[in-house]
C-alpha positions as CSV (number, residue, x, y, z in Angstrom):
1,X,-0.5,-70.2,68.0
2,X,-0.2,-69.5,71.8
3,X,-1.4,-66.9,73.5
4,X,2.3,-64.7,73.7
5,X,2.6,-65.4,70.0
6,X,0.0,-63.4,69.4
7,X,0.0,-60.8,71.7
8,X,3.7,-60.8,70.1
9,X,2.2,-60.1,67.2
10,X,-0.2,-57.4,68.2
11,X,2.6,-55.9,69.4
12,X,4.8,-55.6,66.4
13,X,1.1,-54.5,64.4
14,X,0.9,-51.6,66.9
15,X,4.6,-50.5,66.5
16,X,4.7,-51.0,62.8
17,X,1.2,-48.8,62.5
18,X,3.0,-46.2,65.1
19,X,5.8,-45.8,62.8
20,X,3.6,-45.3,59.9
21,X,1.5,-42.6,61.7
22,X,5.2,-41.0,62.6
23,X,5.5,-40.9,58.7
24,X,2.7,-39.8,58.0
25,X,2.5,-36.6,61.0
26,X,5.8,-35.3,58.8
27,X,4.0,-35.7,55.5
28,X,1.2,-33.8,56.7
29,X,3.3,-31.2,57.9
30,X,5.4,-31.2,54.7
31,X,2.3,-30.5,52.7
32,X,0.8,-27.9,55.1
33,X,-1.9,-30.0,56.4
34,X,-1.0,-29.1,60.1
35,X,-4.2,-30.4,61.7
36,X,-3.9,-34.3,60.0
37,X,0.2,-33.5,61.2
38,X,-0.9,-32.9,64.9
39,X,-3.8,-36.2,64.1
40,X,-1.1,-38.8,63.3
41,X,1.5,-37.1,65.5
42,X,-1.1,-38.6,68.2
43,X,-1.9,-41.5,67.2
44,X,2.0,-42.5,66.8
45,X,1.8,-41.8,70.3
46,X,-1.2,-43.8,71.2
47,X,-0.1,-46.7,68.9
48,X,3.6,-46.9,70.6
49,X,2.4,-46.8,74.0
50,X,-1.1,-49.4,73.3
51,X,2.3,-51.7,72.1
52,X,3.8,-50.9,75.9
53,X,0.6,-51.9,77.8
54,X,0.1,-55.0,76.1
55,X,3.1,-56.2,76.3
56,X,2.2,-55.8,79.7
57,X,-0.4,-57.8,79.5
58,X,-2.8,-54.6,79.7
59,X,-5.6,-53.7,77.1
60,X,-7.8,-50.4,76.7
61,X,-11.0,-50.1,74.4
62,X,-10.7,-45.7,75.3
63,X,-8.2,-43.2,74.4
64,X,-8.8,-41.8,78.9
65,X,-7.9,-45.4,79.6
66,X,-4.8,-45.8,77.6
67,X,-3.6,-42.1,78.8
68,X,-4.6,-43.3,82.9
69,X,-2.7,-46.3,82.3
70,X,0.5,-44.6,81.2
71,X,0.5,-42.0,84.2
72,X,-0.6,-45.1,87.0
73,X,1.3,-47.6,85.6
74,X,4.6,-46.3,84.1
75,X,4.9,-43.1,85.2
76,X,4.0,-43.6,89.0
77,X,6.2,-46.7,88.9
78,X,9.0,-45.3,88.0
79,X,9.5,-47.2,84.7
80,X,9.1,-43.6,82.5
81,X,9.8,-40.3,83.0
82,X,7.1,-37.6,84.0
83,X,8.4,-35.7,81.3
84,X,6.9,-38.5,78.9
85,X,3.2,-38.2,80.2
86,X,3.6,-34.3,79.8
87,X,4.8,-35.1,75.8
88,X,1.7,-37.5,75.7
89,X,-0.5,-35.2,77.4
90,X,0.4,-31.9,75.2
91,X,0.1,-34.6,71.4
92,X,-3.1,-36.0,73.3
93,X,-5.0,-32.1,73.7
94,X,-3.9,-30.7,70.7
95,X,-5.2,-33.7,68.6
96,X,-8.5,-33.3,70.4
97,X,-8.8,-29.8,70.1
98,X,-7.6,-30.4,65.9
99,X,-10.4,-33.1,65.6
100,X,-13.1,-31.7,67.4
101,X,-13.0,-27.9,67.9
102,X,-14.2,-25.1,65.1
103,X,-11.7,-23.0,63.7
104,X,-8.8,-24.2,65.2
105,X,-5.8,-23.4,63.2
106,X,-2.2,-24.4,64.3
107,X,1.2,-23.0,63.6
108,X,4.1,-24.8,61.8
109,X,6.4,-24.5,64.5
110,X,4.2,-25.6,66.8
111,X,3.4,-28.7,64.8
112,X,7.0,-29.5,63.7
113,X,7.6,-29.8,67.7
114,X,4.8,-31.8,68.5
115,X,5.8,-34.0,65.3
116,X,9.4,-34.3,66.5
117,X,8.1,-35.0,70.3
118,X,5.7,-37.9,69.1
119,X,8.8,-39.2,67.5
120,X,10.7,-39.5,70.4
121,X,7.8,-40.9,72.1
122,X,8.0,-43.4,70.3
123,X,11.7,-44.4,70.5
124,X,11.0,-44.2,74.3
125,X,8.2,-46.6,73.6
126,X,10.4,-49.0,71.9
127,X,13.0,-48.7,74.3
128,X,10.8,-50.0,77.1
129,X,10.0,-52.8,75.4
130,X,13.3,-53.8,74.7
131,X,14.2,-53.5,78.1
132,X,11.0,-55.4,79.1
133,X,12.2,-58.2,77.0
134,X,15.6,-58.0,78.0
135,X,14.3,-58.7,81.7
């Protein structure tokens, strides 16, 4: 296997596992379990947009890296809309605040948006790599 075969498939593992966290944000909300929602709601996010920095040819062990990369390298380049990093940047704080703060409680409105903006994400996501491969 060469090494764009399986970066190809690193890729598709990341997207596939982005999807699945998509899923699984609205099942959490469905069931009331608003801080898992706002959790996967994340790491949809996270998952999508790891896919978009390897494909090019970029790779981050920490959450700050992945989240630097997408402002330096897409945003500041032109390649994604500032109102992206503000989406990633709003999914990003709420999960660390779910995960790591006492007594945090969210609202269902709050995490039906955040679960329909991680959604999008995504589709953004996907969309730059199509037209990365288009290129």
């Amino acid at each position: 296997m060469t090494s764009d075969q399986a970066r190809s498939l690193v890729i598709a593992f990341w997207l596939e596992r982005s999807d699945e966290a998509v899923a699984s944000a609205f099942a959490e909300y469905d069931a009331g379990r608003y801080a898992f929602a706002v959790n996967r709601a994340y790491y949809a996010c996270f998952y999508a947009l790891s896919a978009v920095l390897l494909a090019d040819g970029r790779k981050y062990v920490k959450h700050s890296g992945v989240r630097a990369a997408l402002h330096h390298q897409l945003i500041r380049s032109g390649r994604l809309e500032p109102s992206w990093g503000r989406v990633y940047d709003r999914v990003f704080e709420n999960r660390h605040r779910g995960d790591y703060q006492e007594l945090v409680v969210f609202e269902a409105a709050h995490v039906r948006e955040l679960s329909g903006e991680a959604a999008e994400f995504v589709m953004q996501m996907r969309q730059l790599l199509e037209h990365a491969s288009e290129a």
